[in-house]
N, C-alpha and C positions, 0 to 999 in steps of 0.2 A: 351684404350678400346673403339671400336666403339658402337655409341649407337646401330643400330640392333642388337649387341650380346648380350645387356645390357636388350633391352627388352626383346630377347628371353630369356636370365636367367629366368627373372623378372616372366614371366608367365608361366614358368616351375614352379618356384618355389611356386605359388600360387594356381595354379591347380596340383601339384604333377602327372605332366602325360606330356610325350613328346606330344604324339599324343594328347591330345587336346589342349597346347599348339601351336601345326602347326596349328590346326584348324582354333582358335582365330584368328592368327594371319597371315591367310592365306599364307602358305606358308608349307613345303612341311616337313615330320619327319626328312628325310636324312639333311635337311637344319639346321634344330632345333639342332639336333647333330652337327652336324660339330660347328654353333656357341657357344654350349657350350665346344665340347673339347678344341676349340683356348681359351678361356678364361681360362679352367682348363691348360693350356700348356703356357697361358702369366702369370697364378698368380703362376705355379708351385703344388698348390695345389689338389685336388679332390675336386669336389662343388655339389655333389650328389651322394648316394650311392643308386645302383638298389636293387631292394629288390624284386625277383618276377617282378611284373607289379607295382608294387609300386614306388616313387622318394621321397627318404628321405635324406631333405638337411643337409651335412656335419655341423661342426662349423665354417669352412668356410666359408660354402655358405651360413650360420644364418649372418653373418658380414657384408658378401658382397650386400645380400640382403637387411640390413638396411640401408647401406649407398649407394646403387643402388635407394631405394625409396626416400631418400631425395636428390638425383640428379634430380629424377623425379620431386617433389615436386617443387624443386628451377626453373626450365624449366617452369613448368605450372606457376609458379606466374609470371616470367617473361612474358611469353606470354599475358597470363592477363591483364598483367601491360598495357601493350602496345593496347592491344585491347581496354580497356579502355579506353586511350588516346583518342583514333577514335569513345567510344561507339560503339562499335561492336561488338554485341552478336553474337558470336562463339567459337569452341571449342569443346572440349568433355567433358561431364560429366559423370559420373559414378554412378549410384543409385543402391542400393537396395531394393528388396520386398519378403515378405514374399509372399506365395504360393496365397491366395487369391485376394489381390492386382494388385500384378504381372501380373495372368490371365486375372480379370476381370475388374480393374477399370483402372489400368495404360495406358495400349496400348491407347484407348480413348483420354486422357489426352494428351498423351507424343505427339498426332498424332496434334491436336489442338496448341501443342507450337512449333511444329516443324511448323507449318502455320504459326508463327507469327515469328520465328528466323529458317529460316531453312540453315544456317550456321552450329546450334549447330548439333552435334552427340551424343546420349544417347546409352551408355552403361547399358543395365537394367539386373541384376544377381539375378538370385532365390535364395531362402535360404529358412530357417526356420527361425523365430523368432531371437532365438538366436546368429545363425551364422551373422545374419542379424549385431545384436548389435555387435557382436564382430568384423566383418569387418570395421565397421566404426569407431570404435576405433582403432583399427589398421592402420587405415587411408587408406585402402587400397579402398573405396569405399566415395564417397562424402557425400551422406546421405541418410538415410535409410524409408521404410515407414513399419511398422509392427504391428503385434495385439498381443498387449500388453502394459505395459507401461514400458520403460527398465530400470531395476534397476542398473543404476552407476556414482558415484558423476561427471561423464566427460561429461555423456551423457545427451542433452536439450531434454525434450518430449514434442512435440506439438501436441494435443489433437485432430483429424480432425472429425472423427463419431463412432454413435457406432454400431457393425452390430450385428444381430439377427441369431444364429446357431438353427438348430433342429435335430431333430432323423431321418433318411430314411432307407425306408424297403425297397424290392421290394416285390411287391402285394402279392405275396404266402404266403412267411412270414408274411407280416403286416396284412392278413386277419386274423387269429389267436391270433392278440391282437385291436380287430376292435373297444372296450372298453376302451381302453388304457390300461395304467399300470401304474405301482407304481417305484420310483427310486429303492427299491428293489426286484422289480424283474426283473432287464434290465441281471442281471445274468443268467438270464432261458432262454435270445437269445444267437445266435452267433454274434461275433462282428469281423468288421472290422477296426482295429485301427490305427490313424495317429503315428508317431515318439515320442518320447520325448519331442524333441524341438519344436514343433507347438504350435502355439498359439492356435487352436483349440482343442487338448490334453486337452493343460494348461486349458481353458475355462471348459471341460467335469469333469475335476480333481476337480475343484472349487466347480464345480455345485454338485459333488456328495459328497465333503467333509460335506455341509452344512445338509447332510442326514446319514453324518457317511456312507457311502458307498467306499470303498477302489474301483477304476480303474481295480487295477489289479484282481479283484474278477469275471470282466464280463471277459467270457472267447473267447480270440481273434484268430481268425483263421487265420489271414493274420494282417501284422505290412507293413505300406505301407508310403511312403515317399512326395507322393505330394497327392492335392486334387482330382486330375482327375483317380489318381488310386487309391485312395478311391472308386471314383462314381463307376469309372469302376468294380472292384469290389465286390462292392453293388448290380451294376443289373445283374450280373453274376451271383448272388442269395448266395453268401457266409456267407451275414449275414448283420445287420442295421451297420449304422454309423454316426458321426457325421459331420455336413458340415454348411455352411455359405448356407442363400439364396439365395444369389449372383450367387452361383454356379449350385441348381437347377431346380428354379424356372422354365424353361422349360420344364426338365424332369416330376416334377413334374405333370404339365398343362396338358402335354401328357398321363396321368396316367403311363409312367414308373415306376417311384418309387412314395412311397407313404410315408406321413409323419406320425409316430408314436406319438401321445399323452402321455405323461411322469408328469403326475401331479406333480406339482412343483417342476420340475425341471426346473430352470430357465438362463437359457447358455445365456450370450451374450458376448462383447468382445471390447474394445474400438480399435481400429486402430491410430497410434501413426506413427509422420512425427519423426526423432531424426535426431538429428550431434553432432559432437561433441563438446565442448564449447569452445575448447581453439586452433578450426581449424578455419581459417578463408575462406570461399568461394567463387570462382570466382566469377564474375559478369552473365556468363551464367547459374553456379548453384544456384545461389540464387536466378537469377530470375525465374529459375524453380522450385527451391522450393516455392517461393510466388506465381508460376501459380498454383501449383499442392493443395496446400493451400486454393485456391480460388476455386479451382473446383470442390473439394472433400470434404471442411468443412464446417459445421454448423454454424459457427463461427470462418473466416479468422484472426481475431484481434485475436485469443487465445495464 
């Protein structure tokens, strides 16, 4: 089995979609087909069943896929190996970020180590929190940066800062509660709410438990998957939401949106570097995880 069929499997099978599949991997859908049906036609098998637009891998393709990633595996440490030898940061890495991260503090970061090894290539993949955690146990991802602290005896949390979320209105709305309010009455706006799996949810969930106030009580107009289509959103006037400052300190400045007062309601949210414990990481990821460590924590020793 040649390895370009082996990739194209590989990230079929991760992103469940031909066509982004080609994308990734610059190369063309008709391509992406052809090298999977030779694979379905050398193993004799079916290695994905279409479903709609949907790509759901067989029990063959579940097999072939675990023992496709530990051929990966075993390649990259060899190369490693070797690189090492020469000290020679290069390579690719593959991280994770959840939505705020991702956006606002990584690009920065990732620009800065690529000035100092620009050999390496960073593969950086959004998530939510959780997807976050769970790629990285899956090994499919070298290591993660997310807000929260991730609950699994596999997974190390290194602690980097903590970030400060608030309430935004746009002006029409927020003139109406110009006094503030009370955590029970965030029920009496419209809301626009992030996913499940955010870390910023989880932070909003916390903050209103400590008041006995149930989430599902404020009533959501729109359920929206990243931060930018929160904001967006918000100033299209659908209703407040919850966000990191990170993200509108501008908007804000400009009088866009406007910040609502929520007496004691107290949101904040730690942001957390993870890997796994029992992976061990090249020499170009780990020196990026101690660049990214450095740039972004309070405290690099933690």
């Amino acid at each position: 089995m040649e390895f370009r069929k082996l990739q194209a499997f590989a990230r079929v099978y991760e992103l469940q979609s031909f066509s982004l599949a080609a994308r990734d991997l610059f190369l063309s859908q008709p391509t992406i087909s052809t090298h999977i049906i030779s694979l379905e036609e050398d193993l004799r098998v079916s290695l994905f069943d279409r479903i709609g637009r949907k790509v759901i891998p067989t029990q063959a393709g579940e097999i072939l896929y675990r023992g496709v990633r530990d051929v990966f595996r075993i390649m990259d440490e060899a190369r490693s190996g070797i690189q090492e030898l020469t000290k020679q940061v290069s390579g690719l890495v593959t991280i994770g970020g959840s939505t705020i991260p991702a956006n606002y503090l990584l690009p920065g970061v990732l620009a800065s180590y690529r000035q100092l090894h620009p050999d390496v290539c960073v593969d950086l993949r959004i998530a939510d929190s959780i997807q976050i955690s769970h790629e990285v146990l899956e090994g499919r991802i070298d290591f993660g940066l997310v807000g929260g602290f991730a609950e699994h005896f596999d997974l190390e949390n290194y602690l980097l800062f903590t970030d400060e979320l608030m309430v935004v209105a746009p002006p029409g709305l927020a003139a109406s509660y110009a006094h503030g309010l009370t955590p029970y009455q965030l029920s009496d706006i419209p809301w626009v709410m992030r996913e499940k799996g955010s870390g910023t949810r989880q932070a909003l969930e916390k903050a209103l438990q400590e008041h006995r106030v149930d989430v599902c009580s404020l009533p959501a107009k729109a359920l929206v998957q990243s931060t930018e289509a929160m904001i967006r959103c918000v100033l299209s006037g659908m209703g407040a939401g919850v966000t990191s400052r990170l993200a509108v300190d501008e908007l804000i400045n400009s009088g866009q949106l406007v910040t609502l007062e929520v007496s004691e309601l107290n949101m904040s949210r730690q942001f957390y570097l993870i890997k796994h414990k029992r992976r061990t990481l090249f020499l170009c990821a780990s020196m990026l995880m101690q660049h990214i460590r450095r740039e972004l924590s309070l405290d690099p020793t933690s």
